[in-house]
C-alpha positions as CSV (number, residue, x, y, z in Angstrom):
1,X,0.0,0.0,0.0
2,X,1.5,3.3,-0.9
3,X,1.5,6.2,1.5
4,X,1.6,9.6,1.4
5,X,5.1,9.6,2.5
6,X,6.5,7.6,-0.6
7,X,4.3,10.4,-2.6
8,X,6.5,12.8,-1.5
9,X,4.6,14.3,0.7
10,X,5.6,17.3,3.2
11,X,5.6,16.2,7.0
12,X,3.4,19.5,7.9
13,X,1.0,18.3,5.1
14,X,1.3,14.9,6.7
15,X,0.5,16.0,10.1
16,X,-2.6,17.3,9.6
17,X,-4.1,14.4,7.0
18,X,-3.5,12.0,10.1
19,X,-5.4,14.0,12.3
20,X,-8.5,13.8,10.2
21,X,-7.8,10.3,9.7
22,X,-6.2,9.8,6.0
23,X,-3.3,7.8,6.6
24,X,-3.3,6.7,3.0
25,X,-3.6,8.3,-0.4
26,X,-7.2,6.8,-2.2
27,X,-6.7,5.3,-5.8
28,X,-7.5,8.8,-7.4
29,X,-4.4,10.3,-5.3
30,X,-2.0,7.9,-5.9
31,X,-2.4,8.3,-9.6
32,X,-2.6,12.4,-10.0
33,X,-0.8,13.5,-7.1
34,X,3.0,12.4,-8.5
35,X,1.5,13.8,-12.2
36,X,0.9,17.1,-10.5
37,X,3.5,17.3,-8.7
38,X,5.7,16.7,-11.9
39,X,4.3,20.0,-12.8
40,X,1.8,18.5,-15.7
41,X,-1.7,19.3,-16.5
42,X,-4.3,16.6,-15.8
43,X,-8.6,15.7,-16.3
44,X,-10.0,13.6,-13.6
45,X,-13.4,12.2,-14.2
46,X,-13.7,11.0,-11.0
47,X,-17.1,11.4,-9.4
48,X,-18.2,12.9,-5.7
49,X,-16.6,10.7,-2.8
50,X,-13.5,9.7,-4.6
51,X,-11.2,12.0,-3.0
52,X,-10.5,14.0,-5.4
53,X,-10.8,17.5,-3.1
54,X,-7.9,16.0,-1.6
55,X,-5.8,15.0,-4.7
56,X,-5.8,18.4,-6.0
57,X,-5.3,20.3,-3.1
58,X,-2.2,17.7,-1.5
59,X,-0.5,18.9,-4.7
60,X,-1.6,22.8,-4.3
61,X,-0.1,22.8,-0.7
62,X,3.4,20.8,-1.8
63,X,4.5,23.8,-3.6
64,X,2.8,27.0,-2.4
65,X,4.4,29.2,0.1
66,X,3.1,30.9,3.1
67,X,3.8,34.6,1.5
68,X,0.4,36.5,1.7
69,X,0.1,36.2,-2.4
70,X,-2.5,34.1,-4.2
71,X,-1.2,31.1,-5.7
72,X,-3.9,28.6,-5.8
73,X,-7.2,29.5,-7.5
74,X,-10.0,26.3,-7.5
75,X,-13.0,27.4,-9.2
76,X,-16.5,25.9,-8.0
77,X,-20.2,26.0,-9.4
78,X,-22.3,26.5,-6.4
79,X,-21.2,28.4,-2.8
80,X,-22.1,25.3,-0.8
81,X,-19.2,23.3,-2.8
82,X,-16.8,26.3,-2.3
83,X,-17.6,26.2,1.5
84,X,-16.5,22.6,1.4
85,X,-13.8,22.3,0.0
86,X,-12.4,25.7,1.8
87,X,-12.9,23.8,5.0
88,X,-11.6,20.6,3.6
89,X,-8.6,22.4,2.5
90,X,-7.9,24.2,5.9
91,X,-7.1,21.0,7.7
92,X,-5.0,19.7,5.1
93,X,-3.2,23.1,5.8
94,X,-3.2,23.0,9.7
95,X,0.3,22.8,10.3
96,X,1.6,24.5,6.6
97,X,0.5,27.6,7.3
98,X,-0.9,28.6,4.1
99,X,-4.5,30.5,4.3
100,X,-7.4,29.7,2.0
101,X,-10.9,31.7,1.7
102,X,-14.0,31.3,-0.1
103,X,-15.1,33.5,-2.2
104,X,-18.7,33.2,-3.0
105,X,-21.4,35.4,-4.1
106,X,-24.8,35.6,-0.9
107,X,-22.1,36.8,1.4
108,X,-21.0,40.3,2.1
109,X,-18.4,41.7,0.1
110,X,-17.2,43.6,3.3
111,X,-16.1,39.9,5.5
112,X,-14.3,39.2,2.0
113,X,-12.8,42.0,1.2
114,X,-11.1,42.0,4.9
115,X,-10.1,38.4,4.6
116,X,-7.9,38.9,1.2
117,X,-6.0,42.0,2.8
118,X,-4.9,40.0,5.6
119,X,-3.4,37.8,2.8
120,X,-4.2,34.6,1.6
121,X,-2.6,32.0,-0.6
122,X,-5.1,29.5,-1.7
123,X,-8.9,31.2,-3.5
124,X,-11.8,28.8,-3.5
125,X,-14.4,30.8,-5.7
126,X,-17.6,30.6,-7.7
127,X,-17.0,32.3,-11.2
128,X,-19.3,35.3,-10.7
129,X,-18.3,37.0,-7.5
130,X,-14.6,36.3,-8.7
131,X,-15.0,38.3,-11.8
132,X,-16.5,41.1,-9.1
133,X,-13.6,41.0,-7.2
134,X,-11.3,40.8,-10.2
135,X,-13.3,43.9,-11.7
136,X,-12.8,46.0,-8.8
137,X,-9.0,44.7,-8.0
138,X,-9.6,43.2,-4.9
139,X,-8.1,39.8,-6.0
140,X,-4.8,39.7,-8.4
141,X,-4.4,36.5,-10.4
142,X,-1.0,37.2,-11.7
143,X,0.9,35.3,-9.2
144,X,-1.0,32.0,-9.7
145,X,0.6,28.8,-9.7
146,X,-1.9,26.1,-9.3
147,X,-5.9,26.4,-11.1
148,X,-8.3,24.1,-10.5
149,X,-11.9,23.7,-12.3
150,X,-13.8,21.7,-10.0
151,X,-17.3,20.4,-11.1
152,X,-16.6,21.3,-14.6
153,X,-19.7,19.8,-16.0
154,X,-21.9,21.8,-13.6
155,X,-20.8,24.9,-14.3
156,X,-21.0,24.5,-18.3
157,X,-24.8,23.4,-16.8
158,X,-25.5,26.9,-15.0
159,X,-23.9,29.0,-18.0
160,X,-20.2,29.4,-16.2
161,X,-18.3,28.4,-19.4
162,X,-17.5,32.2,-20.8
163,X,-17.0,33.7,-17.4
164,X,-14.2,30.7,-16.6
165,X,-12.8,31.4,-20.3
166,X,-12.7,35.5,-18.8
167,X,-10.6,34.3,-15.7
168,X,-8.7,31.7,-17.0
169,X,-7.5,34.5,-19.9
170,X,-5.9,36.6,-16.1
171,X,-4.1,33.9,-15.0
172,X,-0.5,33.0,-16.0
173,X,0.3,31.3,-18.7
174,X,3.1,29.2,-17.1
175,X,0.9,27.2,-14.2
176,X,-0.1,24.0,-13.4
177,X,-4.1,23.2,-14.3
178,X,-6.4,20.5,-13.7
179,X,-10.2,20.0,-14.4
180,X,-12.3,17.1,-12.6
181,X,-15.7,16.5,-13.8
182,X,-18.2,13.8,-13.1
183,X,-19.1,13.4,-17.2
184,X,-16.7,14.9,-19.9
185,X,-19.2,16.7,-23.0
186,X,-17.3,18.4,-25.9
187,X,-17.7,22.2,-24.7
188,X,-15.4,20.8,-21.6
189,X,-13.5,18.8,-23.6
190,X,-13.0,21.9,-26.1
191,X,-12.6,24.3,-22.8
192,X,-9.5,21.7,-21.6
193,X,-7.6,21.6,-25.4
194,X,-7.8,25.7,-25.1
195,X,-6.2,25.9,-21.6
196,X,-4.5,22.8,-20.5
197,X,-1.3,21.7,-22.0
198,X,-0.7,18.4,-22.8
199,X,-3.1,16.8,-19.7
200,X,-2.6,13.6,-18.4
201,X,-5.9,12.1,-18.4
202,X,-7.5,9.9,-15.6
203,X,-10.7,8.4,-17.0
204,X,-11.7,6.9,-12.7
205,X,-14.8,5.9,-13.3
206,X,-15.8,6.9,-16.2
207,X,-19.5,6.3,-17.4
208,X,-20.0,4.1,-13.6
209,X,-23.4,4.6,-12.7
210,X,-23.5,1.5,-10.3
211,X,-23.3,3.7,-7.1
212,X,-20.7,0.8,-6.0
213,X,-21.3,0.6,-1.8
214,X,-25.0,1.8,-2.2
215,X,-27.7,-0.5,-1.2
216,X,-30.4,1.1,-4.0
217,X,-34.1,0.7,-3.6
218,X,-37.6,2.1,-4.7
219,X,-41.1,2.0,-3.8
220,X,-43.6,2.8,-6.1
221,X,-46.6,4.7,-4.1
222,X,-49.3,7.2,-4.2
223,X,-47.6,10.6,-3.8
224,X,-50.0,11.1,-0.5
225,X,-48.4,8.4,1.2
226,X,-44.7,9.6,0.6
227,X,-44.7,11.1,3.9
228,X,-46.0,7.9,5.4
229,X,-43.2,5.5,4.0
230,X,-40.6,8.3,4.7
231,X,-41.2,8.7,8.0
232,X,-40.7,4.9,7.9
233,X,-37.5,5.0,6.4
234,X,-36.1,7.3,8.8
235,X,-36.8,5.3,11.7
236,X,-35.3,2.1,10.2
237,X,-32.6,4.3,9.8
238,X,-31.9,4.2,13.6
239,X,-31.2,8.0,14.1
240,X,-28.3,7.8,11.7
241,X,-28.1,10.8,9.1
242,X,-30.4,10.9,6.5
243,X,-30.8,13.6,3.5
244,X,-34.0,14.2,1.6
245,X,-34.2,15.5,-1.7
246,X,-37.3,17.1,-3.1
247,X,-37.4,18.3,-6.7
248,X,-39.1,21.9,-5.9
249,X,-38.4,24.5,-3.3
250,X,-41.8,24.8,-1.8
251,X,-41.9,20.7,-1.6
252,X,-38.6,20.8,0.4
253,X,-39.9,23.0,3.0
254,X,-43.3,21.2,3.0
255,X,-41.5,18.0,3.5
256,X,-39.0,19.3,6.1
257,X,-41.5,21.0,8.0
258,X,-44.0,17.7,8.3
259,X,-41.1,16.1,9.5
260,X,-40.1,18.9,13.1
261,X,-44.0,18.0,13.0
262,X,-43.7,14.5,13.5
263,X,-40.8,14.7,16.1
264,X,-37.8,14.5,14.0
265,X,-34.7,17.3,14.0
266,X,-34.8,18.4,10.3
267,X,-33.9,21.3,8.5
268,X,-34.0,22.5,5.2
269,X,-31.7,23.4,2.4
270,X,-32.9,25.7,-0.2
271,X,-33.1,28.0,-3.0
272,X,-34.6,31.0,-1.5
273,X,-33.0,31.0,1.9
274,X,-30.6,33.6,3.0
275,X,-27.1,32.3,2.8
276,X,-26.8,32.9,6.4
277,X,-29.9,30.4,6.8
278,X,-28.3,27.8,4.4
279,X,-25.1,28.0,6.0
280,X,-26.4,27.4,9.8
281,X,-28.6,24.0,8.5
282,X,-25.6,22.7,6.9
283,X,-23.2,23.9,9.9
284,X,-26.1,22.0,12.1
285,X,-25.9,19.0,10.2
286,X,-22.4,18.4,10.0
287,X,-22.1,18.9,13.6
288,X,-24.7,16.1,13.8
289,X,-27.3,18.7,15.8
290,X,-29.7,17.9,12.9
291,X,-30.3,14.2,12.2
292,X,-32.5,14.8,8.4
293,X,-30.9,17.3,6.2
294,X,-34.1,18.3,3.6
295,X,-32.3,19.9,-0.1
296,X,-33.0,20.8,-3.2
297,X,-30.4,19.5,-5.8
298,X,-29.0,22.9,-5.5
299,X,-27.2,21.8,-2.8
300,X,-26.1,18.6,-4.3
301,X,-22.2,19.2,-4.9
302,X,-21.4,20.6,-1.4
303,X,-23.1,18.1,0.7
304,X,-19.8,15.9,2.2
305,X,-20.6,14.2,5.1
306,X,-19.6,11.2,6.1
307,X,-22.1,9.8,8.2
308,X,-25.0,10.3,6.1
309,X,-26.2,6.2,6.2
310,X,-29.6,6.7,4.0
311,X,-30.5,9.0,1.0
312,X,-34.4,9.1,0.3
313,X,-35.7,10.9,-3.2
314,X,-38.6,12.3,-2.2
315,X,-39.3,12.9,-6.1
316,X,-37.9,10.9,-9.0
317,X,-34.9,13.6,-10.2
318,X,-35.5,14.5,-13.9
319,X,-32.0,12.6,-15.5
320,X,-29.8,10.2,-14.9
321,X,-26.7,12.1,-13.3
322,X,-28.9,14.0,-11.3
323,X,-29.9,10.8,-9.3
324,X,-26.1,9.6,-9.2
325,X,-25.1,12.8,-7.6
326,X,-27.6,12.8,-5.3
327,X,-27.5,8.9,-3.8
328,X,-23.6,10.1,-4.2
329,X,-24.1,11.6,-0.9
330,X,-23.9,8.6,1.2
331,X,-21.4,6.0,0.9
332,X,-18.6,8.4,1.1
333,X,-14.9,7.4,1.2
334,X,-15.6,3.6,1.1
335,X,-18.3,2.9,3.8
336,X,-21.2,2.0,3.0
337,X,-24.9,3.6,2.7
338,X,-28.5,3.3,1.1
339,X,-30.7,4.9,-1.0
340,X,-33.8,4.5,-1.6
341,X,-36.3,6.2,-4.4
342,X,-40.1,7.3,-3.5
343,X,-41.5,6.7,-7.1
344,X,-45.4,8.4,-7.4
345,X,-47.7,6.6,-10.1
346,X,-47.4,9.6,-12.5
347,X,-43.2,9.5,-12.2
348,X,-43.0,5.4,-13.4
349,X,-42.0,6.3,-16.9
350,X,-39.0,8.6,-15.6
351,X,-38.1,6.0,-13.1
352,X,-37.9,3.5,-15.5
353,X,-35.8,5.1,-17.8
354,X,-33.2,6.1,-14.9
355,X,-33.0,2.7,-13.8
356,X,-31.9,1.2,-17.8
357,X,-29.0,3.2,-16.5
358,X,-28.2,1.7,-13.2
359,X,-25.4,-1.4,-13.5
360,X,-27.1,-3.0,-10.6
361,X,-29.6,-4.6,-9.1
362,X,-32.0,-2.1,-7.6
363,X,-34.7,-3.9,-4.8
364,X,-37.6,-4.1,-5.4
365,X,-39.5,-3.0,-2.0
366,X,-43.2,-3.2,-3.1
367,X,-42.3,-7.0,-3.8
368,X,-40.6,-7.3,-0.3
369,X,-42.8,-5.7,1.6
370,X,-45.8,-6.7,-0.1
371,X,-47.2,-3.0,-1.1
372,X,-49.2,-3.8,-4.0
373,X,-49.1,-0.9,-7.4
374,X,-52.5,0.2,-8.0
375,X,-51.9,2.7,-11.3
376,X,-55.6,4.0,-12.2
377,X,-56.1,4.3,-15.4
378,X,-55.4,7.3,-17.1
379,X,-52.1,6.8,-16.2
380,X,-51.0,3.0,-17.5
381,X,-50.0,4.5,-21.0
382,X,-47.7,6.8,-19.3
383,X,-46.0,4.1,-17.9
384,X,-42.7,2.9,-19.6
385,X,-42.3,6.2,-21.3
386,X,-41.0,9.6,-20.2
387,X,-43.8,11.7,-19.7
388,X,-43.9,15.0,-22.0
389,X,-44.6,17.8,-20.5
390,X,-41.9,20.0,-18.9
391,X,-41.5,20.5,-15.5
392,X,-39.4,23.8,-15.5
393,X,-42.2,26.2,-16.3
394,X,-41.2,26.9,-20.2
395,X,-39.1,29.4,-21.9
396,X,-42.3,31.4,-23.4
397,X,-42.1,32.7,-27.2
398,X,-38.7,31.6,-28.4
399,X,-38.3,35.1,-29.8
400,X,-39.5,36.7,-26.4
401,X,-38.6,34.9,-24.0
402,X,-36.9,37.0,-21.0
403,X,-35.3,35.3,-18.1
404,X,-32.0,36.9,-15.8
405,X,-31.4,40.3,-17.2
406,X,-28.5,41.7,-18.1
407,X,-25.2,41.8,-16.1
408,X,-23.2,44.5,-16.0
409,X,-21.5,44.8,-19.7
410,X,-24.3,44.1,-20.9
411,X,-23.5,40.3,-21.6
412,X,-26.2,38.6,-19.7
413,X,-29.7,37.4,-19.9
414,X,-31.4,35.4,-21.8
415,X,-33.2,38.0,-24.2
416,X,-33.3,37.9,-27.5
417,X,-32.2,34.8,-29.4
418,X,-30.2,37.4,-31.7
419,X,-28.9,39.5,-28.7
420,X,-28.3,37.2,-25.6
421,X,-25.0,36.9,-24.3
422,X,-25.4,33.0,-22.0
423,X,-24.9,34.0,-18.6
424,X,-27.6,33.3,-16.6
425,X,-27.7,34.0,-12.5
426,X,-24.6,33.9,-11.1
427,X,-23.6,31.4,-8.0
428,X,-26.6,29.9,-6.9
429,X,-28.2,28.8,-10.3
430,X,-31.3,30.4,-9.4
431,X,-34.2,32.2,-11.6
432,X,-35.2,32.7,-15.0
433,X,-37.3,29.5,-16.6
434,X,-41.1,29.7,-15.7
435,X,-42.6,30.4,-13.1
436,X,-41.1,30.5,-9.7
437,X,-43.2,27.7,-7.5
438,X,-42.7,25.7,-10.7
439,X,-39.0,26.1,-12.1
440,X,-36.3,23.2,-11.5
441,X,-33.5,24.0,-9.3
442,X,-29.8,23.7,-10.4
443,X,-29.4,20.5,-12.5
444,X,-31.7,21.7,-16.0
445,X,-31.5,19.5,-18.6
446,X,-29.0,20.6,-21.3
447,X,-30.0,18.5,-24.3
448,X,-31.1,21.1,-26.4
449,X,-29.4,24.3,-24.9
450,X,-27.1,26.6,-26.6
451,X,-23.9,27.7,-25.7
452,X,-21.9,30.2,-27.6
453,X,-18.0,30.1,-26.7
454,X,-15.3,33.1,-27.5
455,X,-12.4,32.1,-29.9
456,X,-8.8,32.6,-28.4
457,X,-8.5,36.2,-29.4
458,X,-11.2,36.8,-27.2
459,X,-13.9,37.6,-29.8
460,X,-17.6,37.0,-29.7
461,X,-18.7,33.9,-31.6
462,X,-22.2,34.5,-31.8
463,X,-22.5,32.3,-34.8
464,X,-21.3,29.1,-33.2
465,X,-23.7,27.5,-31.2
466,X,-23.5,23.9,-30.4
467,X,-26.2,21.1,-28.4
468,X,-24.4,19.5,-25.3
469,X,-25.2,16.2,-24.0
470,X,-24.9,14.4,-20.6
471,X,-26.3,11.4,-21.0
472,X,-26.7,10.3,-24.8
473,X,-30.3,8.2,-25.4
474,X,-32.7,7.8,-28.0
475,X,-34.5,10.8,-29.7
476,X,-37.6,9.1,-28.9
477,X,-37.0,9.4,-25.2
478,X,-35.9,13.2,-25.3
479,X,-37.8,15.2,-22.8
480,X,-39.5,18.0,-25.3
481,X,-39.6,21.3,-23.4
């Protein structure tokens, strides 16, 4: 078994991974640490709970020094996944003395802005309130040594891919650069053959939907008796950690609140709460004051806690990745977990398409506990095909259609077809499609999406516009919007 000393590893680095525990490097370490290290470019596709947080930052810390410049930038889709692996990073960093912060829009620019004068090393960012700080000078990337794009595939999801092309464009050309992404379509493929130079690639995983240490399980109810069979769940779950997701904001409070109701210690993670609110049920659930963490998917990528033991889906989420991600939540660093899938009569034919993409066995609990599936009627033809109908609200007249508004150089929104620039919302993925009790959270689908990219020099390219994938199937079993 190789350790971290054989890697190379400093002893003040060392010090602190034994303190939390890692007294060896996981598979995805072993392989890209040395690489980075060697000062060459890599692409992990490696998804959640792999270690990968680690394996990039191990290398960051190796070679940065404690000098009050920033010389680490790791760029993040949501705040909840810069929070993480901030924290994360710190107690590599306990005895190094290096300083990271996380830089986030929802928070004050003030507690910021006094962090970075004190002098930090290591950046942690989501792309929009980096470019504010970069607009008004606050951060300097000129002294950068080490960029990271984590969650690559998410952020091309939430419209990032032009503001990372803008910051990547300030940062050094001589630096050592790695991307990690759970799936690998061409705009991030396209994004890596710009930027990266000559990457050693690390294909971990690739395509594995088999959730491998996840016990996986569905029930196929009346959505009335979800509550019911939740409730059930939980208490099997012998006051172990447990994390809901619901597919709607108003659902996720609604579900968290029936369960304070029925004498559990929930709380909720969504949307529309204040980031101070978001960051005190997270902080509570870490510390293991809350025993059910309730979330939207929004909060997907910056849920890391280890003890989570059981993962219910409230609603069936609307792709394939989307349901990885979130039963990605348990079974974290090799231990085990379970997650189980509350499938309502109308959400068969999206269930059934998820699970053609599941390598394993998923149980059957209607068989084993003898629940019998009563479908009325007017639903048996939906059954066995994705339903139609959108659930994001709409885009209204294609040649109308409003959404975000404009950011400031006038590059946002989605106007116009012939004048929109592909930024939606910053950090936070919020807004825009529908109405707002209706609209989908952070994971939209992106088959037929458009994404316009800048050439190197920087210009517009209005006039290419390309379809990205995640998950390739049959036009027949598209969702139309």
């Amino acid at each position: 078994m190789t350790t971290f000393e054989q890697l190379g590893i400093k002893k003040s680095i060392i010090d602190g991974l034994k303190e939390i525990g890692f007294e060896a490097p996981f598979p995805i370490q072993e392989a890209t640490i040395p690489v980075l290290l060697s000062g060459r470019d890599v692409i992990g596709q490696a998804h959640t709970g792999t270690g990968k947080t680690a394996a990039y930052s191990i290398s960051m810390l190796q070679n940065i020094e404690p000098n009050k410049t920033i010389q680490g930038l790791i760029i993040a889709p949501t705040r909840e996944l810069a929070v993480q692996i901030t924290t994360e990073i710190k107690k590599f960093a306990k005895y190094t003395g290096v300083k990271t912060v996380a830089i986030y829009g929802g928070q004050g620019m003030g507690i910021q802005l006094q962090a970075l004068r004190h002098g930090v090393e290591i950046v942690v960012a989501t792309p929009g309130r980096l470019i504010d700080h970069l607009k008004q000078g606050s951060i300097q990337l000129n002294e950068v040594k080490y960029v990271v794009l984590d969650e690559a595939d998410t952020m091309l999801d939430m419209g990032f891919i032009d503001d990372i092309r803008f910051i990547l464009e300030l940062t050094p050309v001589t630096k050592v650069m790695s991307l990690f992404s759970a799936t690998m379509p061409p705009e991030i493929l396209r994004l890596a053959e710009d930027y990266l130079n000559n990457p050693k690639q690390f294909l971990l995983d690739a395509d594995d939907l088999s959730g491998e240490g996840i016990e996986q399980a569905y029930l196929v109810i009346k959505d009335r008796e979800k509550m019911q069979y939740l409730i059930q769940l939980i208490q099997e779950n012998k006051k172990r950690q447990t994390v809901v997701f619901c597919s709607t904001k108003n659902r996720t409070r609604e579900v968290a609140r029936s369960l304070r109701q029925s004498g559990f210690n929930a709380v909720a993670i969504e949307g529309d709460m204040s980031q101070h609110r978001r960051e005190s049920s997270m902080s509570q659930f870490r510390r293991g004051q809350a025993d059910i963490l309730v979330a939207t998917d929004v909060a997907a990528r910056g849920i890391d806690v280890p003890q989570v033991a059981l993962v219910v889906n409230y609603d069936v989420p609307n792709q394939e990745m989307v349901y990885f991600h979130r039963i990605g939540r348990t079974a974290r660093a090799g231990a085990k977990g379970r997650a189980v899938t509350l499938v309502s009569y109308s959400s068969i034919g999206d269930f059934n398409l998820i699970k053609q993409q599941i390598k394993v066995d998923m149980i059957d609990l209607n068989e084993k506990l003898g629940i019998p599936v009563n479908i009325p009627d007017p639903l048996k033809r939906e059954v066995g095909q994705r339903r139609t109908f959108g659930r994001g609200g709409g885009f209204g007249r294609r040649e109308e259609r409003g959404g975000f508004g404009r950011r400031e150089g006038g590059r946002g929104g989605f106007g116009r077809r012939e004048e929109r620039g592909g930024f939606g919302r910053r950090e936070g993925g919020r807004g825009g499609f529908g109405r707002r009790e209706e609209r989908n959270n952070t994971y939209r689908r992106t088959e037929e999406r458009d994404f316009s990219r800048r050439d190197n020099s920087r210009e517009s390219s209005s006039e290419s516009r390309r379809t990205m994938h995640h998950v390739s199937r049959k036009p027949s079993q598209r969702r139309r919007w």
